[in-house]
C-alpha positions in Angstrom: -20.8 3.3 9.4 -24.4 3.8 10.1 -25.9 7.0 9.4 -26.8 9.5 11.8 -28.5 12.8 12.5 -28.4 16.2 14.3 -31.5 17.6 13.6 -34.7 15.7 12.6 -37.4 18.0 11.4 -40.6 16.1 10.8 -43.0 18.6 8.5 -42.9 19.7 4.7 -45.0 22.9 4.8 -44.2 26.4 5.4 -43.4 26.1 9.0 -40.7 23.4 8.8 -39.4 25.1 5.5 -38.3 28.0 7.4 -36.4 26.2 10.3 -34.6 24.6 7.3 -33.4 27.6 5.5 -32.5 29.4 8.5 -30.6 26.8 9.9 -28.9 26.6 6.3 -27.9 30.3 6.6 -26.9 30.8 10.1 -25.3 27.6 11.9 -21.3 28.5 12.7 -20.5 25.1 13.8 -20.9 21.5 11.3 -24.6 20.5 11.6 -26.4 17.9 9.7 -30.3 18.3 9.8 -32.9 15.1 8.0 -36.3 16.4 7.0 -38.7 14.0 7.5 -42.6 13.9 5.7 -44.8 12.2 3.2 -44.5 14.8 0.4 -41.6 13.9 -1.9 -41.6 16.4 -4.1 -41.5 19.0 -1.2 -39.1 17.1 0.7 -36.3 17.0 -2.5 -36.6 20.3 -2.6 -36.3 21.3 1.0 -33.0 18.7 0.7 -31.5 20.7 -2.8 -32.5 24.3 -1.1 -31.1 23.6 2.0 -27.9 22.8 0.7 -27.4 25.5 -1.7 -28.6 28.4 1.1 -25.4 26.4 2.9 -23.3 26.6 0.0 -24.7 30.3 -0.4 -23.9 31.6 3.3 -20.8 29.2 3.3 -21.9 27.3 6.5 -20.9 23.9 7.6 -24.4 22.4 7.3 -25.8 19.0 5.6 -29.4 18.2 4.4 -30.6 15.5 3.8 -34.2 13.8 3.5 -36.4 10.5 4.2 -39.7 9.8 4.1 -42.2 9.0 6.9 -46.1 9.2 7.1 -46.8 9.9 10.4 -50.6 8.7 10.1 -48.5 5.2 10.3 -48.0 5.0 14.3 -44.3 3.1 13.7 -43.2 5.2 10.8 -41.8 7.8 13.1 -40.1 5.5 16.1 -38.6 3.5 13.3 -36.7 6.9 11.8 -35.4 8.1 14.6 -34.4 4.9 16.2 -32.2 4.1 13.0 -30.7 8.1 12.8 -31.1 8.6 16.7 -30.7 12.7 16.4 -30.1 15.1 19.3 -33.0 17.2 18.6 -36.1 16.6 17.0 -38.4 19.0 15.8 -42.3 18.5 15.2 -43.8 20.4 12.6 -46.3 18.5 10.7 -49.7 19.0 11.2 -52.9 17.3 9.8 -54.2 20.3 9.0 -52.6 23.4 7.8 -52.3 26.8 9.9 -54.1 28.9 7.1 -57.6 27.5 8.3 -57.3 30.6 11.2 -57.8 32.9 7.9 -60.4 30.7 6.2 -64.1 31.5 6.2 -67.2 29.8 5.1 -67.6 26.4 7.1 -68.6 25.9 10.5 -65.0 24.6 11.5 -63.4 28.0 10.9 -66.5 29.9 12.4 -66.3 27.7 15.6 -62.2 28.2 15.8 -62.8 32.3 15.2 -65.6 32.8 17.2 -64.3 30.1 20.0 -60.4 30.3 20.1 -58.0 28.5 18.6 -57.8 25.6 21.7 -60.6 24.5 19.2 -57.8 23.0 16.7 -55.9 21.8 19.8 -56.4 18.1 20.2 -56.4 17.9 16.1 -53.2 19.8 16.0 -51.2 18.0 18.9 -51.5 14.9 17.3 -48.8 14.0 15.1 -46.7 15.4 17.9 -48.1 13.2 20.9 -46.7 10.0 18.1 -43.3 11.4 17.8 -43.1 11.8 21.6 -44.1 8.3 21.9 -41.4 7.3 19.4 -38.9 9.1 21.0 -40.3 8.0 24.3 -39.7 4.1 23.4 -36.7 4.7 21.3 -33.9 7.2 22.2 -35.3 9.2 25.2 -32.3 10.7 25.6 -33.0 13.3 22.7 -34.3 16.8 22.9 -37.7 17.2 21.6 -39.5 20.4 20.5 -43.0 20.5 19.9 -44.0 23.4 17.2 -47.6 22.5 17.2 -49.8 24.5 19.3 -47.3 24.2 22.1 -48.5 26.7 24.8 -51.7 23.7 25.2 -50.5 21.5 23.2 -47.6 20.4 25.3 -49.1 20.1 28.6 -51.2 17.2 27.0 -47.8 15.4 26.0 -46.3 16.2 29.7 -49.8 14.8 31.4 -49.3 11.6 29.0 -46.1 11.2 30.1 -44.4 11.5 27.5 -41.4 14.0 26.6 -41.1 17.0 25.5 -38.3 19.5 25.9 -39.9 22.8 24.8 -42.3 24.5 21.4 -41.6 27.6 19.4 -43.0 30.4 18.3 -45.7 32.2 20.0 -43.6 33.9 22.8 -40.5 34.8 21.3 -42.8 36.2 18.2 -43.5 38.6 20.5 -40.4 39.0 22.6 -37.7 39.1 19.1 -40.3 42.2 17.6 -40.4 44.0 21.3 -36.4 43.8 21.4 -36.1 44.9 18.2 -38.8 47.7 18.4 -37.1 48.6 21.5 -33.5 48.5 20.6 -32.5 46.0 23.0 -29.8 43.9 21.7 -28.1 42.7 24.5 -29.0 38.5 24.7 -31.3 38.1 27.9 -31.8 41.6 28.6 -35.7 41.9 27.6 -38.1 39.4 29.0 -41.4 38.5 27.9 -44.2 36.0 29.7 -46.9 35.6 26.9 -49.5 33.3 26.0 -50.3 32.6 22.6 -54.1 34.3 22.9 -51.8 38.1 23.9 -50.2 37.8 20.6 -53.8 38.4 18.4 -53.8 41.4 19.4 -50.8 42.8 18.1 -52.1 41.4 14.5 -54.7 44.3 14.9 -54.5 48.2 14.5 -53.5 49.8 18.3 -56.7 51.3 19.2 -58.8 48.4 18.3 -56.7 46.1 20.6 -57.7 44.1 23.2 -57.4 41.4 26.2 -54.8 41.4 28.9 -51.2 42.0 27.4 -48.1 39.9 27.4 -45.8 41.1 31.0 -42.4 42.7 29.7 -39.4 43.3 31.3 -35.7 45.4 30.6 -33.3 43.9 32.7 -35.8 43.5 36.0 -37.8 46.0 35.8 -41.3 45.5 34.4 -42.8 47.5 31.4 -46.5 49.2 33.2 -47.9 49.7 30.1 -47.0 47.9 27.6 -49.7 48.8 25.3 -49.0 52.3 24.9 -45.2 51.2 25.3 -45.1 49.0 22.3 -48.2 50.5 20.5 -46.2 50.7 17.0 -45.5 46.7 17.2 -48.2 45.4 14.5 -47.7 41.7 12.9 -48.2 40.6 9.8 -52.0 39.0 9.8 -50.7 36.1 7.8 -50.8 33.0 10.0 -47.3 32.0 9.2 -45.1 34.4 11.1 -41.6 34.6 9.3 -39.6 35.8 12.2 -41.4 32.3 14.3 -39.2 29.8 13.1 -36.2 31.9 12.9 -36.9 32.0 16.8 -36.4 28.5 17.7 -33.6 27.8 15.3 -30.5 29.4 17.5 -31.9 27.5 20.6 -32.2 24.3 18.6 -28.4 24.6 17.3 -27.6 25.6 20.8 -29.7 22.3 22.3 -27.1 20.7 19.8 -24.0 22.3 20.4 -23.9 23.0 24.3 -23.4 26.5 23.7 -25.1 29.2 26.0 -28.1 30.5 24.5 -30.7 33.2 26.0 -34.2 33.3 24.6 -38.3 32.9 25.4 -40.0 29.5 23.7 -43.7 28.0 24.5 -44.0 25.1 26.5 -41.6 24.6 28.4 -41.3 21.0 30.3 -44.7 20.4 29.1 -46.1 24.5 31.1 -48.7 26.4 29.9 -47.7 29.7 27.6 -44.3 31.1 27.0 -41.5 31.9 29.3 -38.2 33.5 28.9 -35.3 30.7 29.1 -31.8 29.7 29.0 -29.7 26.7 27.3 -26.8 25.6 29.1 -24.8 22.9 28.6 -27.5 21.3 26.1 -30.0 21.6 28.8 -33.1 24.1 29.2 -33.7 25.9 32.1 -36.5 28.9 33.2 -34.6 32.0 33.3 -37.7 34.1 35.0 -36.7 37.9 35.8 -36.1 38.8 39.8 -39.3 38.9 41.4 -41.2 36.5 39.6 -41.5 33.0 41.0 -41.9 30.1 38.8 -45.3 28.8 40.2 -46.7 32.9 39.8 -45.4 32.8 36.3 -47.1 29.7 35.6 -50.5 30.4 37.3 -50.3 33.9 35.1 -50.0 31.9 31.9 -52.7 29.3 33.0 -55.2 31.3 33.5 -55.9 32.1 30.2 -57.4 28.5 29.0 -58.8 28.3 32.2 -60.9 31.5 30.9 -61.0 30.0 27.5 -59.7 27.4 25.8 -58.7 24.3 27.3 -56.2 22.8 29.9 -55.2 20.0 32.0 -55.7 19.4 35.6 -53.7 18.3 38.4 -55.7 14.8 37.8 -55.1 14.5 34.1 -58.5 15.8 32.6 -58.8 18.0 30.0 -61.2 20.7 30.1 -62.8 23.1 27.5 -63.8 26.6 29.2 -65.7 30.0 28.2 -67.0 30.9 25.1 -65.1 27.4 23.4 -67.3 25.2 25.5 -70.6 26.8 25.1 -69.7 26.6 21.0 -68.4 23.2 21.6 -71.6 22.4 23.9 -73.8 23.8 21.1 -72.5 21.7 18.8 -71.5 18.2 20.7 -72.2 17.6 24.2 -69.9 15.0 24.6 -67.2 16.8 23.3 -67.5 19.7 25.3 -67.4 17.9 28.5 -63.4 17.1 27.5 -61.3 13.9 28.3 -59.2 12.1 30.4 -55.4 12.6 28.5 -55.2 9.0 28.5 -58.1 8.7 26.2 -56.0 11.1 23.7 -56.6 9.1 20.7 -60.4 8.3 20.8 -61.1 12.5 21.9 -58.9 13.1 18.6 -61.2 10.6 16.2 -63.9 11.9 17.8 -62.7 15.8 17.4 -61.6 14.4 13.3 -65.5 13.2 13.3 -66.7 16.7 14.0 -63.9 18.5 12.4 -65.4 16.6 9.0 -69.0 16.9 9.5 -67.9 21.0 10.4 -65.7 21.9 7.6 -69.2 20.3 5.2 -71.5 22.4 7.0 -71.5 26.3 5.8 -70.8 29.0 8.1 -74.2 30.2 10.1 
């Protein structure tokens, strides 16, 4: 009988760890999740971990690893077209989320003092090759994007290329507001965020900052949310540990076909976060009354369109604001963005600066 998957995590680190162990402790129905990565060490022990949190919470769940490298272009088609999972989950990265909290180089200065749409070509990567696996392989599947997804994922959708959904980011924000809040009740509290409103929740209340996420209980909307949810503070650690935990009930419900309510980034390949549903093992926008989709989207848009970077209508990407006068500073050419379908040459020529950057000390 040839083996098979439910879940294929690709990713060793922190991130990917945490969707394993939480999927190890909470899944109530038989699930059996393969992580996938280069580090073999890491990935034995995310197998024999995995298992025992099972074992320890007595759920029906089965680890299990393999080895991929997804620097190798066929490494990740080949994987899933032999284990052909329902849901596949990107969480490797080239380079690890602790450089927001690095200082000393110019790559870290130009992603503090810039925005973090600095890192997003480098960052989206490994997940625009697994969307091209999955694309040519078993299309079929769900696949969820945890690498910068609010940007990140509207370069896979302009590529044309798949991708279901990210996580993290908005339902960071929208899991603390509930539980700050006291609102319990599945679908109840709604949240439209961006990644760039969550920063400012990392920081002390009266030093914060920048427009705020949108909130809503039930259908009406929060005014103020900053004075409302003024005692929310997150850790400053870039590794969130309630992020993961986010996305793992909506993956296990992307599996199942259970109901599931819940926010994620990135959904369809949109810009920012948006409050959603899972029904029947598909995603859906659940938007509260009042808000349209196409005002929910132009909301969350127009923060890389002040800074950062985003796709047009005709498939170029664009860096904006303070980003692009760094980037400018630095390399013209760069700062004048890309046509998507030129992804790989603007990411070796993004890897070219990154290099010469993280060499160069900090001005």
């Amino acid at each position: 009988m040839r083996e098979q998957t439910d879940i294929m995590v690709f990713g060793t680190g922190s991130f990917a760890g945490r969707i394993v162990f939480d999927i190890a402790a909470t899944a109530q129905a038989p699930v059996t999740v393969t992580v996938a990565g280069r580090n073999l060490e890491r990935l034995d022990w995310l197998k024999t971990a995995g298992n025992a949190r099972a074992v320890i919470f007595d759920r029906p769940v089965t680890m299990q690893s393999r080895t991929v490298d997804l620097t190798n272009e066929e490494g990740a088609a080949a994987l899933i077209a032999e284990l052909r999972p329902s849901v596949v989950v990107q969480a490797a990265s080239p380079q690890a989320s602790a450089i927001i909290a690095v200082k000393g180089n110019a790559w870290s200065q130009l992603i503090a003092e810039g925005g973090l749409s600095a890192m997003a070509v480098t960052q989206t990567m490994f997940s625009v090759r697994v969307a091209r696996a999955i694309k040519a392989t078993h299309p079929d599947c769900k696949f969820i994007n945890c690498a910068y997804p609010d940007v990140g994922n509207t370069i896979i959708s302009a590529l044309g290329l798949p991708v279901t959904c990210g996580m993290g980011n908005v339902s960071i924000l929208a899991s603390v507001f509930a539980g700050a809040l006291g609102e319990r009740e599945p679908g109840r509290l709604k949240v439209l965020a961006h990644y760039q409103t969550i920063t400012p929740f990392r920081h002390a209340p009266d030093t914060r900052t920048g427009r705020p996420p949108r909130v809503w209980i039930g259908d009406e909307e929060i005014a103020d949310v900053q004075s409302a949810l003024r005692d929310v503070k997150l850790t400053a650690a870039p590794a969130i540990d309630v992020s993961g935990a986010a996305g793992v009930p909506m993956m296990l419900a992307l599996v199942s076909g259970r109901e599931w309510l819940g926010h994620t980034p990135g959904p369809f390949g949109l810009p920012g976060g948006y409050p959603v549903a899972c029904r029947d093992g598909k995603l859906e926008l659940a938007l509260p009354a009042g808000l349209g989709e196409e005002d929910a989207v132009s909301w969350n848009r127009e923060f890389e369109e002040a800074n950062g970077l985003y796709v047009d209508a005709a498939g170029r990407a664009h860096y904006t604001g303070v980003l692009h006068e760094k980037l400018k500073a630095i390399s013209p050419d760069l700062a004048e963005g890309f046509d998507v379908g030129d992804f790989d040459q603007a990411f070796d020529d993004m890897e070219i600066l990154r290099t010469r950057l993280l060499d160069t000390p900090e001005l």
